[in-house]
C-alpha positions in Angstrom: 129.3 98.4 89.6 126.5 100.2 91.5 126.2 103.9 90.8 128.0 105.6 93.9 125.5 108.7 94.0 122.7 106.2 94.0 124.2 104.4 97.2 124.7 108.1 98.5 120.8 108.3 98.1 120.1 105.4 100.0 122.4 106.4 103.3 119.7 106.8 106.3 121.0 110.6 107.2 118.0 111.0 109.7 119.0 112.1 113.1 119.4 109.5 115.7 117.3 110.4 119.6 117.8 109.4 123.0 116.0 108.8 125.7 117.4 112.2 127.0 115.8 114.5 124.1 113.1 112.8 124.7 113.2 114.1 128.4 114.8 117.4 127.1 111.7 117.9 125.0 109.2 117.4 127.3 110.7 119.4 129.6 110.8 122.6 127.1 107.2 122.3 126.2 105.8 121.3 129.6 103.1 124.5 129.9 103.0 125.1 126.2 99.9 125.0 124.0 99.7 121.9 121.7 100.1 124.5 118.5 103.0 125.9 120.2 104.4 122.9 121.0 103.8 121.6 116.9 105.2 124.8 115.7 109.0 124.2 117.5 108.6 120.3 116.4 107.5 121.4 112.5 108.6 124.9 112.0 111.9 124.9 113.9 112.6 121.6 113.0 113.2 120.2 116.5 112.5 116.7 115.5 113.9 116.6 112.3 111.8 115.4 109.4 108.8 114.5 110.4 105.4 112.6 109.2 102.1 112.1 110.9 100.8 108.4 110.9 96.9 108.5 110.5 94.5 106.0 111.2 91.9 108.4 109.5 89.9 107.1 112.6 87.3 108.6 115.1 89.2 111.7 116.5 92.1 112.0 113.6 90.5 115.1 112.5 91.9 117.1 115.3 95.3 116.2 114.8 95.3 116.0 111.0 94.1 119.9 111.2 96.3 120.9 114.0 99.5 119.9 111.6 98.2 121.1 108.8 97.7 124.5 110.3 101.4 124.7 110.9 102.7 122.8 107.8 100.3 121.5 105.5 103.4 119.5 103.9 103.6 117.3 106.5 103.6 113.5 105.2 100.7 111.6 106.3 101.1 108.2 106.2 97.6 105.6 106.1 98.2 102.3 106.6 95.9 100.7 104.0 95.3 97.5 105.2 93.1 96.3 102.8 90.5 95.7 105.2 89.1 99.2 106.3 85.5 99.5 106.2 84.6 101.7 103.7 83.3 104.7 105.6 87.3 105.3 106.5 88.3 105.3 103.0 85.4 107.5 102.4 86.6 109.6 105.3 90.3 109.6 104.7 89.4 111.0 101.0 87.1 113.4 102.1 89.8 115.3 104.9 92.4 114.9 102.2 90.9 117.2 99.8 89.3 119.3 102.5 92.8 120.1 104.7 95.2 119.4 101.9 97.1 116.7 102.8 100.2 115.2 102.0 99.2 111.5 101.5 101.1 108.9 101.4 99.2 104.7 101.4 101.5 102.5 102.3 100.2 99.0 101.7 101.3 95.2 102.8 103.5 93.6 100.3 101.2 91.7 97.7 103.3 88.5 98.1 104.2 88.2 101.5 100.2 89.0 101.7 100.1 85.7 99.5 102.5 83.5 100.9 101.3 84.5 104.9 97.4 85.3 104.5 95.7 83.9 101.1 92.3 83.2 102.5 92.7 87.1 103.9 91.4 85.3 107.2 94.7 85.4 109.5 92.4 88.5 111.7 90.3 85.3 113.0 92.4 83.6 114.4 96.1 85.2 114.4 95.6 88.9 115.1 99.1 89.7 116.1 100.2 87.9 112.5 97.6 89.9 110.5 98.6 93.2 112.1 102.2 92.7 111.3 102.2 91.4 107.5 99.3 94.4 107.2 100.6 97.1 109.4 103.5 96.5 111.2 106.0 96.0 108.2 104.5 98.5 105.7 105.3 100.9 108.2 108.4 100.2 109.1 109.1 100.7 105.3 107.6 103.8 104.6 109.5 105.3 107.8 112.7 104.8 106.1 115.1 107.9 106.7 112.2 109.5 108.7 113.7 111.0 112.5 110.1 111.6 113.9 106.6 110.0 113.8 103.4 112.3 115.2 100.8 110.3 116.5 97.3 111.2 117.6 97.1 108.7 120.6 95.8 109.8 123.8 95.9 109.6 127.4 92.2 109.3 128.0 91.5 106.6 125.5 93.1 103.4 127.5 94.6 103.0 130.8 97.2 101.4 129.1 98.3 105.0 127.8 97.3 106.8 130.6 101.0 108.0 131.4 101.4 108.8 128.0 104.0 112.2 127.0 103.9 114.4 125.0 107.7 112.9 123.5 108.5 109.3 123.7 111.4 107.3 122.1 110.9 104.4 119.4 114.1 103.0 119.1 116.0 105.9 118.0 113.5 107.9 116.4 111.1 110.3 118.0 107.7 109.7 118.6 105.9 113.2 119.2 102.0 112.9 120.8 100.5 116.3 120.4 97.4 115.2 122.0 98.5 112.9 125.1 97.1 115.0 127.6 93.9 116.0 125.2 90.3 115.1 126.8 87.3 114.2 124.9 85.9 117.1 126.1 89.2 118.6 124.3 88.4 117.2 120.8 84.6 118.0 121.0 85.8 121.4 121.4 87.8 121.7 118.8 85.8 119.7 116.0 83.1 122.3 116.7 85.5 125.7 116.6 86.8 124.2 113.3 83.9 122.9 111.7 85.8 119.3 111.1 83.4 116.6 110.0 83.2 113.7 112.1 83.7 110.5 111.0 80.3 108.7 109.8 81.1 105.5 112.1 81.0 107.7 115.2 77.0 108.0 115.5 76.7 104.4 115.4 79.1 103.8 118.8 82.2 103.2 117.0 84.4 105.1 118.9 88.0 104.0 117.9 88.0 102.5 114.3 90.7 100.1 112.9 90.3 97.3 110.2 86.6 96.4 110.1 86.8 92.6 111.2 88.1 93.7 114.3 86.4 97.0 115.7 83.4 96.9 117.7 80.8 98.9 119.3 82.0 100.6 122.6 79.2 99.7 125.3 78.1 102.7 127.6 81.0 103.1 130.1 83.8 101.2 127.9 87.4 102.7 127.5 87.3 104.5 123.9 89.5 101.7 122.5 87.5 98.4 124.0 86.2 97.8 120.5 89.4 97.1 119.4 90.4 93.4 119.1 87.4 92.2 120.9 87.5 89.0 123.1 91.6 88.8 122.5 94.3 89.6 124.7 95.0 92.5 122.7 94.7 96.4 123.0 97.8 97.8 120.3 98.6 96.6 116.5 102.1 96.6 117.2 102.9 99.6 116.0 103.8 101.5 119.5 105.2 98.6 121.2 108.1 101.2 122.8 105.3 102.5 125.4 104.9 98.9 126.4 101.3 99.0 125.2 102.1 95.6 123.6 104.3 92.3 124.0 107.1 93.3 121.9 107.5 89.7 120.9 105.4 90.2 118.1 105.9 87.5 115.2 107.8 87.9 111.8 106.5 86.6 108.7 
């Protein structure tokens, strides 16, 4: 017979959101500074427990500090793909040790990995597929019995985010965007004030950075995020399909 404080262990006590906190939320801290704002999420608990997800990308400095100023506790989850360029693993290390950070890799499962990807070419041809078996369902793991996820997307960097809040739901957890209303002008800002090294792929026109095989170069005048996915019908991993960024019909593997 299974152990009844070990089933007590497992119950998912993480609080449940609707669409009206959501609205409730946004409402409270329309006006307030992105630190104030962080402080009632994280130091009054308004969202519950919370982790950051972190690409470890071009601008995830910013946030990564931000949270850290306020609780340098704070979870931060890295969806290790297996195929980052090096420079982010380089990167992600290197604001780990220099902010703190709670880290937490969460990683695809070696066998589905086997079974759905062996030649590790799926990118090439099935992006959608790769992105789930490598991002999609590792997450959706590790944010067992978590009530909130903190993103550092942003209004500026698509226009399909460009009426992105501050609070959003994902199914009934609570996705918090400290820096939806941020402007590049913003984040220059604040990298400078804070010293925060920039990621080494920036100065060669990488401007948001994913999995290697599929980031590109922005050209001159290019949304932030048209490096991304390249040539495919394709502007989200599948992660934030509650804003509608992508078709929610994603495939399961």
């Amino acid at each position: 017979m299974a152990d009844p404080a070990r089933q007590i262990d497992r119950i998912d006590t993480a609080p449940r959101f609707t669409e009206a906190d959501a609205v409730r939320l946004n409402t409270r801290f329309l006006g307030a500074s992105t630190l104030e704002m962080l402080q009632g999420v994280l130091g009054d608990g308004l969202a519950g427990e919370a982790v950051i997800v972190s690409s470890f990308g071009a601008e995830s400095a910013a946030l990564l500090h931000l949270v850290a100023s306020v609780d340098a506790g704070v979870p931060v989850l890295f969806l290790d793909t297996g195929k980052h360029f090096p420079e982010t693993l380089a990167y992600r290390d290197l604001l780990v040790e220099r902010l703190g950070l709670n880290l937490r890799n969460l990683q695809p499962d070696p066998e589905r990995l086997a079974k759905v990807d062996a030649t590790e070419l799926r990118w090439s041809y099935d992006p959608d597929g790769c992105c789930e078996i490598r991002k999609v369902q590792p997450l959706a793991a590790g944010l067992a019995g978590v009530a909130a996820t903190i993103t550092g997307r942003k209004a500026f960097q698509a226009s399909t985010r460009a009426a992105l809040p501050r609070f959003e739901l994902d199914g009934d957890r609570l996705k918090v965007n400290p820096l939806a209303d941020w402007t590049k002008a913003d984040l220059d800002a604040y990298f400078a004030a804070h010293d925060l090294p920039v990621h080494p792929l920036v100065a060669q026109g990488y401007l948001s950075i994913g999995c290697a095989p599929c980031t590109s170069v922005v050209k001159p005048g290019e949304d932030p995020r048209a490096g991304r996915w390249r040539g495919w019908d394709k502007t989200e991993c599948g992660i934030h399909t509650p804003t509608g960024d992508e078709d929610p019909n994603q495939p399961a593997f």
